[in-house]
Structures are given as structure tokens and as C-alpha cells.
C-alpha positions in Angstrom: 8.6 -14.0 0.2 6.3 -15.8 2.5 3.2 -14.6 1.8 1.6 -13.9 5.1 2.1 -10.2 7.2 5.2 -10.5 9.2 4.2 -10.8 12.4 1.9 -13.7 11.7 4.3 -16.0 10.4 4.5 -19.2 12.6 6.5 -22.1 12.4 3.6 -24.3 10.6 4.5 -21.8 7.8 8.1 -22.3 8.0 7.4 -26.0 8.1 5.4 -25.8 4.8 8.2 -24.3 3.0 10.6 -26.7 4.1 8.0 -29.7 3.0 7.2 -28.1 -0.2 11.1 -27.5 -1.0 10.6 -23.7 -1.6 14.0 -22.6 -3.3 15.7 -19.7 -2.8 14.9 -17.0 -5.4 14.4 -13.4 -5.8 12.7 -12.6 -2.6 13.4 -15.3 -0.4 17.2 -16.4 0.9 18.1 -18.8 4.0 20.8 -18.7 6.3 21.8 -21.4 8.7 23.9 -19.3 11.2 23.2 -15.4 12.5 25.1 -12.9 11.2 28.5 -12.6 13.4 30.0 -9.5 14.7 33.0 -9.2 12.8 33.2 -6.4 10.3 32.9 -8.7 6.8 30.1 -10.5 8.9 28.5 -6.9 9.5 29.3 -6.6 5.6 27.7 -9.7 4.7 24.3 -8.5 5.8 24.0 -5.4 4.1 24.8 -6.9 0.9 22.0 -9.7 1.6 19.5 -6.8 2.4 20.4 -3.9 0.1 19.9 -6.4 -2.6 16.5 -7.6 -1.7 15.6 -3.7 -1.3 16.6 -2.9 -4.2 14.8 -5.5 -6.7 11.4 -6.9 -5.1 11.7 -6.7 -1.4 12.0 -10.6 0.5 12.6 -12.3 3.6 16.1 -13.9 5.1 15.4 -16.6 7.1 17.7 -17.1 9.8 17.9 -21.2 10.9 17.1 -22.7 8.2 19.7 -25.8 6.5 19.4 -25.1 2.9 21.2 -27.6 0.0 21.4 -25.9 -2.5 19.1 -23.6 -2.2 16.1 -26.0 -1.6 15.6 -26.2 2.6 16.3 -29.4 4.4 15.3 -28.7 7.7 14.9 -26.2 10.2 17.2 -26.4 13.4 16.8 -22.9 14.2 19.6 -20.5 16.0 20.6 -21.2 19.8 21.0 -17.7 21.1 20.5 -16.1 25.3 18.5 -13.2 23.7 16.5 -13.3 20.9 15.4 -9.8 21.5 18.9 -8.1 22.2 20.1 -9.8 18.9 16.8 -8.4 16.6 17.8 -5.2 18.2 21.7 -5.7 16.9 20.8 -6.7 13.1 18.4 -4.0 13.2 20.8 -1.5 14.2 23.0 -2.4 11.7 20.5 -2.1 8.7 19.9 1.1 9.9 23.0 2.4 10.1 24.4 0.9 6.8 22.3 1.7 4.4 21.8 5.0 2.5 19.0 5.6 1.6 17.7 4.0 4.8 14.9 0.8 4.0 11.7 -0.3 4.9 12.1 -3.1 6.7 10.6 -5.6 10.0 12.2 -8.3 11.9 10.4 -11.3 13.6 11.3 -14.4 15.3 9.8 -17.6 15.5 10.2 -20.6 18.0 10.9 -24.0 16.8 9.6 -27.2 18.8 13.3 -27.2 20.2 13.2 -24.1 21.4 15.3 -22.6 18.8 14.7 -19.7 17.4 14.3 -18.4 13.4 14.6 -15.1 12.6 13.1 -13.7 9.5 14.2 -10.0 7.8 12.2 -8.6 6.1 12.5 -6.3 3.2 9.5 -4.3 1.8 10.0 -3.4 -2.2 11.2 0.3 -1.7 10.3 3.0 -4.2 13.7 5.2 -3.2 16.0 2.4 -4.5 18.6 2.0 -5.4 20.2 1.6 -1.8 24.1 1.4 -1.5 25.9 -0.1 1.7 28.0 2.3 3.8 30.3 1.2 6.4 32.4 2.9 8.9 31.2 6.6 6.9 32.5 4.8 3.3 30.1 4.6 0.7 30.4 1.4 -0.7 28.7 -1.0 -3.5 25.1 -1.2 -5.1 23.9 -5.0 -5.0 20.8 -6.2 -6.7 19.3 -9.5 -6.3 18.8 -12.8 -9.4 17.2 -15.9 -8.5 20.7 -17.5 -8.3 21.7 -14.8 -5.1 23.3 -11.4 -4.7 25.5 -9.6 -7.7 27.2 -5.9 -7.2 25.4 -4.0 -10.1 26.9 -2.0 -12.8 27.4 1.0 -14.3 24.4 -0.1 -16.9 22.1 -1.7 -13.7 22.6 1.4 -12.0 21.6 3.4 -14.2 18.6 1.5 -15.4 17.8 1.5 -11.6 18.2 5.2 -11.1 15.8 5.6 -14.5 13.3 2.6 -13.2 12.7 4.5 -9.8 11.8 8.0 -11.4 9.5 6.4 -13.8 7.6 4.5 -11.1 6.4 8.2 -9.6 5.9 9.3 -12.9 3.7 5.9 -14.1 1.7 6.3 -10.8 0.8 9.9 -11.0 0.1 9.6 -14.8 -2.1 6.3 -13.8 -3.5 9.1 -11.6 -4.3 11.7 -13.8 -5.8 9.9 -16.5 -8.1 7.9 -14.7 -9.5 11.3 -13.0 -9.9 13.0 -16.1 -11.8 9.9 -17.6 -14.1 10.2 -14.5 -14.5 14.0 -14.5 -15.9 13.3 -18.6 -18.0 10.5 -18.0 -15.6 7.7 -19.5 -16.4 5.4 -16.7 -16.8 1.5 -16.7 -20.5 2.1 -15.1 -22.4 5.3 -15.9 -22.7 7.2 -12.6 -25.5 10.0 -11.5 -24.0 13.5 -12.8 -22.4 16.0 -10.3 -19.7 15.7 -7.5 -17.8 12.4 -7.0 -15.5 11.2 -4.7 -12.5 9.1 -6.1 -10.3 6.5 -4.1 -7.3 5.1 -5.7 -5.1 2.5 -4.1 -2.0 1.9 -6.5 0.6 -1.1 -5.6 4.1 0.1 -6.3 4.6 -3.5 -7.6 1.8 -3.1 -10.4 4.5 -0.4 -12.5 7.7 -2.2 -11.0 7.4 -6.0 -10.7 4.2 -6.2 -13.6 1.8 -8.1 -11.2 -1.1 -9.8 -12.6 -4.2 -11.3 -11.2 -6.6 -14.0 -13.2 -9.7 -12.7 -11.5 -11.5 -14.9 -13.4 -10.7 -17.7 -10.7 -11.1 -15.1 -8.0 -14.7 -15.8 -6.6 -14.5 -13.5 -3.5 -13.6 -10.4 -5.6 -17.3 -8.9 -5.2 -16.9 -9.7 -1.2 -13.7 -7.9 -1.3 -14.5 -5.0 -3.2 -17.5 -3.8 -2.9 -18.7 -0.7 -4.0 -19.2 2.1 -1.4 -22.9 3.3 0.0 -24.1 -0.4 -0.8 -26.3 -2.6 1.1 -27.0 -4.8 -2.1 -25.1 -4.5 -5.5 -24.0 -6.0 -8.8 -20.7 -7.5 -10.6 -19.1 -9.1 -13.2 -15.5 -9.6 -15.0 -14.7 -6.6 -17.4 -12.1 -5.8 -19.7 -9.8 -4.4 -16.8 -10.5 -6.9 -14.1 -13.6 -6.8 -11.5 -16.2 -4.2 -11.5 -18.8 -4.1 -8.6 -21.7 -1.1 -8.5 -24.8 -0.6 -6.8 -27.6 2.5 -7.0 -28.9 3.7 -10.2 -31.9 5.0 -12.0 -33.7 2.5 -14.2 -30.1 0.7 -14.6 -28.7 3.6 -16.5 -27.2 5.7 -13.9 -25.3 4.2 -11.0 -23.9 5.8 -7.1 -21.1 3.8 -6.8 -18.5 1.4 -8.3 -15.3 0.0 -7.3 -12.7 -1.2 -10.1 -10.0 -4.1 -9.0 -7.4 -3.9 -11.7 -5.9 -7.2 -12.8 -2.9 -5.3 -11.6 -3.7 -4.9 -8.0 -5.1 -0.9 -8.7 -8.1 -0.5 -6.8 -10.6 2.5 -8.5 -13.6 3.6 -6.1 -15.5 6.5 -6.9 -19.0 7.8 -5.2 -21.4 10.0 -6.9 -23.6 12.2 -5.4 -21.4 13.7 -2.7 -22.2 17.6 -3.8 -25.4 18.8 -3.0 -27.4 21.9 -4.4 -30.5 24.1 -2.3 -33.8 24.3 -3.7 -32.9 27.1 -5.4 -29.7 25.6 -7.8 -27.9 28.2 -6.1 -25.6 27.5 -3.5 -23.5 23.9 -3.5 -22.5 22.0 -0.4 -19.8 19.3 -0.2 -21.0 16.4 1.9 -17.0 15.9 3.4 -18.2 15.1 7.3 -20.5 12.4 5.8 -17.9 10.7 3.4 -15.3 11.4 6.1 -17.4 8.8 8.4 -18.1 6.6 5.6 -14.4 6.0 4.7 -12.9 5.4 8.8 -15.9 4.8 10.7 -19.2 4.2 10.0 -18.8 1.7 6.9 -14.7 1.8 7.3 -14.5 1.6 3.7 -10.9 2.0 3.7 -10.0 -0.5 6.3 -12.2 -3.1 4.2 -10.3 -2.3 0.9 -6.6 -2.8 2.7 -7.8 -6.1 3.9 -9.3 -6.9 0.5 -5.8 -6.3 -0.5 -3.6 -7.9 2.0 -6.2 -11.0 1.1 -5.5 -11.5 -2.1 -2.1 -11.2 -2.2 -1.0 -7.4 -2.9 1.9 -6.3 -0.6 2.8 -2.6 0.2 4.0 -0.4 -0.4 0.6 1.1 -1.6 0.1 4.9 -3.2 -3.0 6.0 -2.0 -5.2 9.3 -3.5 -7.9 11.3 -3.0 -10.2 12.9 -5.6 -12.8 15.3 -5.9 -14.5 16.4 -8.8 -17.5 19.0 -9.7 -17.1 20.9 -6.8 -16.1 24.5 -7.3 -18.1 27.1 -5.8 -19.5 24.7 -3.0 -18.9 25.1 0.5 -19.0 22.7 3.7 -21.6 22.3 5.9 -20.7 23.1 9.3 -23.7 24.6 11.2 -26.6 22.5 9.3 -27.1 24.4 6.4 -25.0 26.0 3.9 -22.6 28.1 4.9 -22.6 31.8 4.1 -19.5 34.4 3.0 -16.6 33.4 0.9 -15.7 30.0 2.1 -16.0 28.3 -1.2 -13.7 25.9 -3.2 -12.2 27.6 -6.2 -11.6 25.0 -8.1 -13.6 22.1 -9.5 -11.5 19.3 -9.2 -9.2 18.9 -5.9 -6.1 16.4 -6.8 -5.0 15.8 -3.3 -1.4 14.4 -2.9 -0.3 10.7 -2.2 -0.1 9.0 1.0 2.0 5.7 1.3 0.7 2.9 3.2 3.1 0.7 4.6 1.2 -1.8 6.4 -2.2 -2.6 5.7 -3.5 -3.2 9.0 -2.5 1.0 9.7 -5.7 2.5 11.2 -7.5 4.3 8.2 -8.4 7.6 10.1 -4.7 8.1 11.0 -3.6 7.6 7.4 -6.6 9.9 5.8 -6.5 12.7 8.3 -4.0 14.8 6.6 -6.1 14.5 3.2 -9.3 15.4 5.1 -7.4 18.7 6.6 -6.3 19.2 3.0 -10.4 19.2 1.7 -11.2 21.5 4.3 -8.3 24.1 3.6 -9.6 24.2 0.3 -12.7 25.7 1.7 -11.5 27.9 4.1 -10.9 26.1 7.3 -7.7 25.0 9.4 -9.0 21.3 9.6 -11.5 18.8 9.5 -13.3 19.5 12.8 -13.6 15.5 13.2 -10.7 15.2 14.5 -9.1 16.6 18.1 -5.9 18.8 17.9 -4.0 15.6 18.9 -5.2 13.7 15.6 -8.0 11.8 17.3 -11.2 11.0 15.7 -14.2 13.1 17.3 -16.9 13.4 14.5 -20.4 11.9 14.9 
């Protein structure tokens, strides 16, 4: 796959591959001449795709000589319309595959006015995907670095398994790390109370086994930095990356954020549960982390491009902790809120969101978990956002 978002891809890029004799393999597959219109042609394509969708995702790049395997040159695809014929393969994908995939469709223009086109599928976590034509349900195809292969009865079934277990891996990832957090079994020792806990989880760090040296990853600290910090620390650990900033005397920190060697970003944020002078009555600071996270510091747009920098593709699980807050309420009228609005539990394990495309605007992808932190203390929404799902908060 080339490794650059989809839209970006130019011809320079193209170019490289064909100078640096990229083979076909697993995620990448070149075809001189668009798919026809004939049925086996029709046929052809679904097999290509379903079998890049169900092992690691790739691109098929339309124009491109290839001898064996290794491109030769890139003469591109005379066609009257490149847009009407995007709009043909895409609507057979979409029609031929069950379960439907995750996939994009560019073009780019040659110096001779050609045109490639690239396909491309995103690693899907509802695999595996079985071509249907004309209403008949037809073969499973997985992909090897020597092409396409109908799988069997075994494949299949290791599929079927490999898919559950990647929900299973992730929420269990999940879990654990929460309930390391919630007692104190943390890579930095953080200020006691209420925290806040991000986790970004690549599908491909339980499927595909990805692995980062950080070691020879300078920018890391850049990257990832750990939220609420004007100035901070880092260093290599045993998991990866660790950066964290705040503390008392060194011994208690705000803030860390963890880059697993496996993609897995970790960011937690203390202090996000405050008390009156009394030790009474708790308040949950959600309008201030709310505008840390989309808009004031964008936290969550600056950890997606950390990502999409370094190399991890979507699709990405993405959850939202909150621990030590049972009994507090939410501040809505600059002070603590009186009657029964409270939280009743002390940790809130908010469900997954899937982020398909890193460049997604962070306050459309978080709203629904904001809503969900405010249910929990008795209101309809987050009042930061209009009815229409637009951002109004200070």
C-alpha cells in the first residue's frame, strides 16, 4: 500500500514505485487495462478487492505495465470520463460484496494525459467478505504475496475465528489498561483523583502484528505529547514512548501519553474532578476537557495526525474513560450543581468509536461520547454542541 492518504497520492509517487521496482505483494496489485464490462470482467474485480479486504487492505493501481509483478512503466488508461468510470467500479464494489467494504477511489494524471486509477481497500474488521453477483453468493478470496487464492473451508474458518477475536483483543486491551489506571499501575505516577483516559487502538496492532522501533523515531515526543502541557518530559520505556509533564516534586505527574510500539496510543489526564472547600460535593470538569480535546488544544486532531505521520492506517478504535467520579456532578451554572444529578458510578467505560480517516473533524467523531458523559449525570447532551451537532461551547 502506498503509504500516503488517498487523495494525496500524485504521480511523483507513482513514479517512485516504478523507479524503486516495488513488487506486487499483499497490499499492493497493478493492472494495465480497466476493468471491462462483461460479467467475468465484473467478476474479476470483486475477486481482486474482496481479497485485499479481507487480509490487510491495499491499493490496485489501474495503468500501470507490470513484468512480473515488478512495474515497468506507467502509460496510464485512455478513457472520455474519468469520473463516470470511478463512479462504474465503485458501483460495482458496492453492489458485490457482502458484507459491504471500506473503500476510496482516486485518479491520477500522467504527463500524457493518461489517467491511473487507484482502489483502495481499508483492512476491515467485519471480514471475511464473499463476492455476490447477480443475487448468488459466491466465493471467499484472501490475498498471498503471489496474488489472489479462493479460501477454504480451514481459511474460512480461521477468518471467522480471527475477526471475533480482534473485538475481543481490543476491548480486553481496553479493560485492562483502565483497571491498571483506576489502581495506580501507571508508567508515570499521576496526582490521585478523577482521570480522563484516551485510547486510540489500530485494528492492525491485534491483526497484522505491527511494530514500531521507536528507538529511531526522534519526533515521537513532538507527536505525542502529553495533554495540559506547555513544557514536558520523555524517554523510551519498556512499551514504547512515554511523554508527561506536571507533578509535585517529580513524584506525582498531570498527564502522560503512552505510544505503544504497536501503534496503541494511551493518554490519560489527572485532575479532571474537582471537590468544594468542604470535601463535600464533586464536580466533573467535562466542558473544560471537552474544549481541550476539539478546540482549544485539539488534542485529538494532533494525536490522528501523529498517527497518520508515522505510519498507522485506520481503521482506529477509539475510547473514552473516566475514572473516580461517582457522586460528582457537572458544572453548568458556575458552581456545583444541586438535586440528584450525580454520576452513580465511579468509572464510565464509554463505548468505541471507529475512525476511518484521520483527517475526520475531532468534534464530529467525540460528540456522541460527550452526550454519553453528560447522560450519565442527568442531562440530554453536552450543551456545547447545537441540536444540529455543531460546536457552540466557549
Amino acid at each position: 500500500m502506498i503509504n500516503r492518504p488517498l487523495e494525496k497520492i500524485t504521480f511523483a509517487d507513482l513514479d517512485a514505485f516504478r523507479q524503486e521496482q516495488w513488487p506486487e505483494s499483499k497490499t499492493v496489485d497493478y493492472k494495465r487495462d480497466v476493468y471491462g464490462s462483461k460479467d467475468e470482467d465484473k467478476k474479476e474485480l470483486l475477486k481482486d478487492v474482496s481479497s485485499f479486504a479481507n487480509t490487510l487492505g491495499g491499493d490496485i493501481l489501474i495503468g500501470v505495465d507490470e513484468d512480473k509483478g515488478v512495474p515497468t512503466g506507467i502509460p496510464g488508461i485512455t478513457i472520455p470520463d474519468v469520473d463516470k468510470e470511478k463512479l462504474r467500479l465503485e458501483g460495482i464494489i458496492r453492489q458485490g460484496l457482502e458484507p459491504r467494504i471500506d473503500f476510496g477511489i482516486h485518479h491520477v494524471t500522467t504527463p500524457s494525459n493518461t489517467f491511473v486509477i487507484i482502489i483502495r481497500m481499508k483492512e476491515s474488521l467485519l471480514f471475511p467478505h464473499r463476492v455476490v453477483f447477480h443475487g448468488k453468493f459466491g466465493e471467499f478470496w484472501g490475498r498471498s504475496s503471489a496474488g489472489k487464492f479462493s479460501m477454504d473451508t480451514d481459511e474460512l474458518r480461521r477468518s471467522f475465528t480471527l475477526s471475533d477475536s480482534i473485538y475481543q483483543q481490543i476491548r480486553a486491551f481496553r479493560k485492562e489498561r483502565v483497571s491498571l489506571i483506576v489502581n495506580d499501575d501507571t508508567p508515570m505516577p499521576l496526582m490521585p483523583g478523577g482521570k480522563l483516559v484516551l485510547h486510540m487502538i489500530p485494528v492492525a496492532a491485534f491483526r497484522s502484528r505491527q511494530s514500531f522501533n521507536v528507538a529511531t523515531m526522534p519526533q515521537l515526543p513532538t507527536k505525542f505529547p502529553p495533554m495540559e502541557a506547555s513544557a514536558f518530559g520523555n524517554r523510551l520505556n519498556f512499551d514504547g514512548h512515554i511523554a508527561y509533564a506536571g507533578g509535585r516534586n517529580g513524584e506525582e505527574f498531570t498527564s502522560y501519553t503512552q505510544f505503544f510500539r504497536n501503534g496503541i496510543i494511551e493518554a490519560v489526564l489527572s485532575d479532571i474532578v474537582v471537590q468544594d472547600k468542604d470535601g463535600e460535593k464533586k464536580q466533573l470538569s467535562a466542558s473544560y476537557f471537552e474544549r481541550m480535546l476539539v478546540r482549544e488544544h485539539q488534542v485529538f486532531r494532533s494525536l490522528m495526525s501523529g498517527l497518520r505521520d508515522v505510519g498507522v492506517d485506520p481503521p482506529i478504535w477509539c475510547f473514552l474513560s473516566i475514572t473516580g467520579v461517582k457522586g460528582a456532578t457537572i458544572e453548568t451554572d458556575g458552581g456545583f450543581h444541586r438535586g440528584n444529578r450525580v454520576i452513580d458510578r465511579d468509572i464510565l467505560m464509554l463505548p468505541e468509536c471507529v475512525i476511518d480517516d484521520l483527517s475526520a473533524d475531532s468534534a464530529t467523531t467525540l460528540r456522541p461520547l460527550f452526550d454519553l458523559i453528560w447522560n450519565a449525570a442527568g442531562f440530554a447532551r453536552s450543551p456545547n454542541f447545537d441540536a444540529n451537532g455543531n460546536w457552540v461551547g466557549r
